[in-house]
Structure formats: structure tokens, C-alpha cells
C-alpha positions in Angstrom: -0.3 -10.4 12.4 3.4 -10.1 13.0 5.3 -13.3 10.1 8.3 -12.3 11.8 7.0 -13.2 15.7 5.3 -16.7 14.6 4.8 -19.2 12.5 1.3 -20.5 13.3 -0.8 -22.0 10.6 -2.4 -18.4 9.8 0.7 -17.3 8.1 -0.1 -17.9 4.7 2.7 -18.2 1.7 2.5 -18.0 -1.7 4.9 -19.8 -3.5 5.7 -18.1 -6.9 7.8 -20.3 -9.6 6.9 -23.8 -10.2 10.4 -25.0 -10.8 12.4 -27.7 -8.6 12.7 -25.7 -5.6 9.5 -24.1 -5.7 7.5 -27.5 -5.7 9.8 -28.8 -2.9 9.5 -25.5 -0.5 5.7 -25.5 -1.5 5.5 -29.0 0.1 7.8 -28.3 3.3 6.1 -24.8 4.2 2.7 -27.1 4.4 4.4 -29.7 6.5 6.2 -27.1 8.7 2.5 -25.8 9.1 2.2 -22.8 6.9 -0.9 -22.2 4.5 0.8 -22.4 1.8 -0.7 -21.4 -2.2 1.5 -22.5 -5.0 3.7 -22.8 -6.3 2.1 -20.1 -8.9 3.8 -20.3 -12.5 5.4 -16.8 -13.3 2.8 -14.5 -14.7 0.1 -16.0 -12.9 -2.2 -14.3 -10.3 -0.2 -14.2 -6.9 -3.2 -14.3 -4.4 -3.4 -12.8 -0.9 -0.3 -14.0 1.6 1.3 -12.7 4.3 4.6 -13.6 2.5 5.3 -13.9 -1.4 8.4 -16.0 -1.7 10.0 -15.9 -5.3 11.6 -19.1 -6.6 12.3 -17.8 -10.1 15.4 -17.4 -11.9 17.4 -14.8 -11.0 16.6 -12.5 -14.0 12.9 -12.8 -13.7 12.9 -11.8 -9.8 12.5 -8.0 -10.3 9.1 -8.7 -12.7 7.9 -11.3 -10.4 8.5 -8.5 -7.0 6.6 -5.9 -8.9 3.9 -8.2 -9.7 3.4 -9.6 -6.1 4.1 -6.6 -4.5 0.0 -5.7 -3.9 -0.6 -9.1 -2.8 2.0 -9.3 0.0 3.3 -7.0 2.3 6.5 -9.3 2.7 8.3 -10.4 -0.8 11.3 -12.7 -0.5 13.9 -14.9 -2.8 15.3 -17.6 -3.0 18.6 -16.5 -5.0 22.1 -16.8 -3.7 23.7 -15.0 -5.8 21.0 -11.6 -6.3 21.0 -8.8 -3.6 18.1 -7.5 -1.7 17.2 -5.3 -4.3 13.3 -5.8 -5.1 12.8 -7.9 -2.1 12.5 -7.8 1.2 14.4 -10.8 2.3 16.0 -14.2 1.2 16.6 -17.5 1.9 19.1 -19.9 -0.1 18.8 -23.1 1.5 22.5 -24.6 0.8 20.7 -28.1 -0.7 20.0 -29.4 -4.5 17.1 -30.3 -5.6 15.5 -32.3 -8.5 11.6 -31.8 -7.5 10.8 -34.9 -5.8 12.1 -34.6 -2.8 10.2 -35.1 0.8 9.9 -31.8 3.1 12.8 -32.9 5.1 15.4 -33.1 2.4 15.9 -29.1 4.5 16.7 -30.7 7.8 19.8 -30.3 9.2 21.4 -28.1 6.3 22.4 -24.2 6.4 20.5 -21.8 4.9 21.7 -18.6 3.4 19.4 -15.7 5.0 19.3 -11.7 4.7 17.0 -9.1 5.2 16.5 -5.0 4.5 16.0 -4.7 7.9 15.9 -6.7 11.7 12.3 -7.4 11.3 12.8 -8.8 7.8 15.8 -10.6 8.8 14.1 -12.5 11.2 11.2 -13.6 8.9 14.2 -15.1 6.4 15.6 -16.8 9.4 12.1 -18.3 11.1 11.5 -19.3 7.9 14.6 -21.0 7.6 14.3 -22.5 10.9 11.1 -24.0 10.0 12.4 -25.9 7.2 15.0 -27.3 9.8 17.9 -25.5 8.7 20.4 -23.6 10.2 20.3 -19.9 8.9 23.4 -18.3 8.7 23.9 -14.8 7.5 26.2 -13.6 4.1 26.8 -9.3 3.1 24.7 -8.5 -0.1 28.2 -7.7 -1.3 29.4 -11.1 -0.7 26.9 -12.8 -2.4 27.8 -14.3 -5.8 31.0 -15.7 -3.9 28.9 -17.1 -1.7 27.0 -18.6 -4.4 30.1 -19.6 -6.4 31.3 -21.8 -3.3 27.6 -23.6 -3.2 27.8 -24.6 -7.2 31.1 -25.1 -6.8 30.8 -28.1 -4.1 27.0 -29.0 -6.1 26.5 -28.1 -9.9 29.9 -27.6 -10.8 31.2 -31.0 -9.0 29.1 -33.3 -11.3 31.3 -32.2 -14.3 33.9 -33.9 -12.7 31.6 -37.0 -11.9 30.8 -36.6 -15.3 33.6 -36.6 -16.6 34.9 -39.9 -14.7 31.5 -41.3 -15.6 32.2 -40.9 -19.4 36.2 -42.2 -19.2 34.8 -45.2 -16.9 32.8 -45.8 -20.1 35.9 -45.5 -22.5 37.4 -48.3 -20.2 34.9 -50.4 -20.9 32.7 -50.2 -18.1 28.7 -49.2 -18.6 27.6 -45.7 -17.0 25.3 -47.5 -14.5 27.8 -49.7 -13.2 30.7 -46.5 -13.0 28.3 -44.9 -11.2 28.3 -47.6 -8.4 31.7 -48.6 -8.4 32.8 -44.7 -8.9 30.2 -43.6 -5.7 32.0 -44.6 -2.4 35.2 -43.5 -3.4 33.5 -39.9 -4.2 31.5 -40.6 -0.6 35.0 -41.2 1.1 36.8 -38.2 -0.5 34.0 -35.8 0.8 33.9 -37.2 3.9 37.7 -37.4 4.5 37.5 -33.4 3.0 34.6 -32.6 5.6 36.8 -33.9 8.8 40.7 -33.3 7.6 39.8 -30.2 4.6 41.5 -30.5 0.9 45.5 -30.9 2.3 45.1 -33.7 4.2 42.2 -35.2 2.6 44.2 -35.6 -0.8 45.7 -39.1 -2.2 46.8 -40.2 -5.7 49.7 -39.3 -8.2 49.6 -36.0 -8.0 50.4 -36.2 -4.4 52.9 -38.6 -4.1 54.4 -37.0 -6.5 54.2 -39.7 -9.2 54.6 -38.0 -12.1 55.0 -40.7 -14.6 51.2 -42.0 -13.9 49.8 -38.3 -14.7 51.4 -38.2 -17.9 50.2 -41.6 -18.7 46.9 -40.4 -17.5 46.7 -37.3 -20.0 47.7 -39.5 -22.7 44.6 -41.8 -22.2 42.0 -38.9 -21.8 43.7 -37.2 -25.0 42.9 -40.5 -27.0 39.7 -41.6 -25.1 38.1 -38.3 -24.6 40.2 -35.2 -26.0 37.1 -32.9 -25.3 38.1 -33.5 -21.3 42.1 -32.7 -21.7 41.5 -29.0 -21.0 39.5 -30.0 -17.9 41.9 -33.4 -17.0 44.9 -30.6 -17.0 43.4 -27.8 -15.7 42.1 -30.0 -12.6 45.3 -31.7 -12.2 47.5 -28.1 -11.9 44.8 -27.3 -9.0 45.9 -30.3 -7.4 49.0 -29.5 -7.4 48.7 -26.2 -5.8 46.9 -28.6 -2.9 49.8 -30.6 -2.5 52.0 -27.9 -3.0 51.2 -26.2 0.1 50.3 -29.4 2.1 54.2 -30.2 1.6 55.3 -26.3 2.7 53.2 -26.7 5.8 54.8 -30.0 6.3 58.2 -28.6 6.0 57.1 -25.5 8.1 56.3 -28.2 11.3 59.5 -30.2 10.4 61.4 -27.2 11.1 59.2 -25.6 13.9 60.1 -28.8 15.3 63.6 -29.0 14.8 64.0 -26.0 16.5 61.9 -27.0 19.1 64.3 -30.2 20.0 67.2 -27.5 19.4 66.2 -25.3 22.2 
């Protein structure tokens, strides 16, 4: 049997890492239809599968290939930032996960796929597609970009949330309730940056140009929570590259236009 021509029920998978992800891809491989062992914690016995797919941190993935290597004839990760090089394939779907999650917290989503060759290639992206994702292919080379984007727009955006979260609380208002009244506004900015992109989508001082507010702003995260100035300053002068070049490009179709009218 062929795992990169079907996946009927007889393609069996064994999950290895019992982590987040590993619980969550155990559960949606079974729903999907898959026979599906695991997840198996590190060091355990991996048994018998057509397919040993590797949810361990990245460090740990060359010990866990080596020891699942005479139980499967396919080995794949889960990694997006780790090359091809003790697997045979991988697949990054480009969600979070906290564990609990239902099988189709995949649907819908892209998912990050390679392979050494065609055949294992196509495995990663059936496997993908079974999930309900979309595969989508990135160059070993390109990888820990790739990866840097995804925590970028996931891990690395809840310091930020964070960091609102804890100068919510030196206003006065409980974590629970910023969280709440702090959501729909972060809801609205993603989904203005998903249709219009960072240029168009961005509002506040810094864009209008208000100066005076930002200073006052620094000044209250200095006295409130001087651990966050570095990040309140260092977020506020990428802002201002944003707007920067929203106002050149502005400029650039005032004057395309103006010659336009000329002529």
C-alpha cells in the first residue's frame, strides 16, 4: 500500500510527541479516517505504521527519526522552521494550538508542506488535505522565515496583547474585563489588515501624525510599566515606518495624478 495514492482507513499513523499539537493531530487523523496510534511520548516504543509523524521539538526530531525509522517506512514533521534533514516530509499547519481543540480547528487554514521527493511531497500534501487545509509549499532554505512570519502574526503578537493587557490593569481596569473590552478592537485591526494590509489598515497617533499623544503615551508606560518602554518605543518607530511609506505612496498617486490632469 501506496500512503501517498489514498487515504483509506488502512493507512495507519503513529503520532510521536504528546505535546499540544500532537494530541490535536492524533484526534483529527482519527476523524479524517486514519488508524491512528498515539500520540507516543518521546522515547517510547513507536509501533508498526505506514507513516511516523514527529510532533517534537525541533531539537529532539533527529533522535525521534532514528528511533522510528524501523517502524515506518515514511517519517515526517511537524516543524516550520527544521529542513528535511532526518525526515521524509513535513507538514506545519499554520494554526495554534492549546490541546483541546476539536479535529476541525485544521479546516480551512494553510498548511506548510515539503517533501525529499514527488512521492513524499504528496503524502505531506494528502495529509494536509485531510485535515482540511490548504497545503502550500515553502524552499527548505526559506524555512525559518517562513516560520518567523507564522510566530510573528501568533506567539509573538500576544506580547503585544500582553502588554496592553498589563497597562489596561495599570489604568485600573481588571485583566478579564481588558481582555473583553481590548478583543474587538484587536478583531477589527486584523480584519481591516487581512482586506486593506498594514498601510491602509493603520489608525491612531502615530498616524495622524499626533505627536504630542505619543509622548504622553511613553511617559505613562515609563511610570506604569517601565519594563514595557523598550517594547512601547520600539513598536512605535515600526509604526512609523508604516505610515511613513503609506504617506510616500500617497504623495506618489497625488502626483501621478497631477500629471495625469496636466496631460
Amino acid at each position: 500500500m501506496n500512503p501517498a495514492r489514498t487515504r483509506t482507513p488502512e493507512v495507519t499513523i503513529a503520532i510521536v510527541g504528546a505535546g499540544r499539537l500532537g494530541g490535536v493531530l492524533a484526534r483529527a487523523f482519527r476523524h479524517a479516517g486514519f488508524i491512528v496510534s498515539g500520540p507516543h511520548a518521546r522515547g517510547e516504543r513507536v509501533p508498526d505504521a505506514d507513516i511516523a509523524l514527529l510532533c517534537v521539538p525541533d531539537d529532539a526530531i533527529a533522535s525521534a527519526a532514528r528511533a522510528a525509522r524501523d517502524s515506518a517506512p515514511l517519517i515526517g514533521h511537524v516543524s516550520g522552521a527544521t529542513t528535511l534533514a532526518d525526515v521524509d516530509f513535513s507538514i506545519h499547519p499554520l494554526q495554534t494550538s492549546t490541546g483541546g481543540e476539536s479535529p476541525d480547528v485544521f479546516r480551512g487554514i494553510g498548511c506548510a508542506v515539503a517533501g525529499r521527493t514527488d512521492a513524499d511531497r504528496a503524502v505531506a500534501e494528502r495529509l494536509a488535505t485531510a485535515l482540511g487545509a490548504a497545503p502550500f509549499t515553502v524552499d527548505d532554505s526559506r524555512r525559518a522565515a517562513y516560520h518567523a512570519a507564522a510566530s510573528l502574526a501568533s506567539n509573538l503578537v500576544l506580547a503585544v496583547l500582553d502588554a496592553a493587557e498589563q497597562l489596561a490593569d495599570a489604568a485600573g481596569i481588571r485583566p478579564d474585563e481588558a481582555r473583553s473590552l481590548l478583543a474587538p478592537l484587536a478583531r477589527r485591526t486584523v480584519e481591516n489588515w487581512v482586506v486593506d494590509g498594514a498601510h491602509d489598515a493603520l489608525t491612531g497617533p502615530v498616524a495622524r501624525g499626533d505627536e504630542h499623544t505619543v509622548i504622553r503615551q511613553r511617559a505613562a508606560v515609563d511610570t506604569a510599566r517601565p519594563a514595557l518602554t523598550r517594547l512601547f518605543d520600539e513598536l512605535v518607530a515600526a509604526t512609523r515606518t508604516i505610515s511613513a511609506t503609506r504617506a510616500g505612496a500617497a504623495r506618489t498617486d497625488d502626483a501621478r495624478a497631477s500629471s495625469e490632469v496636466a496631460a
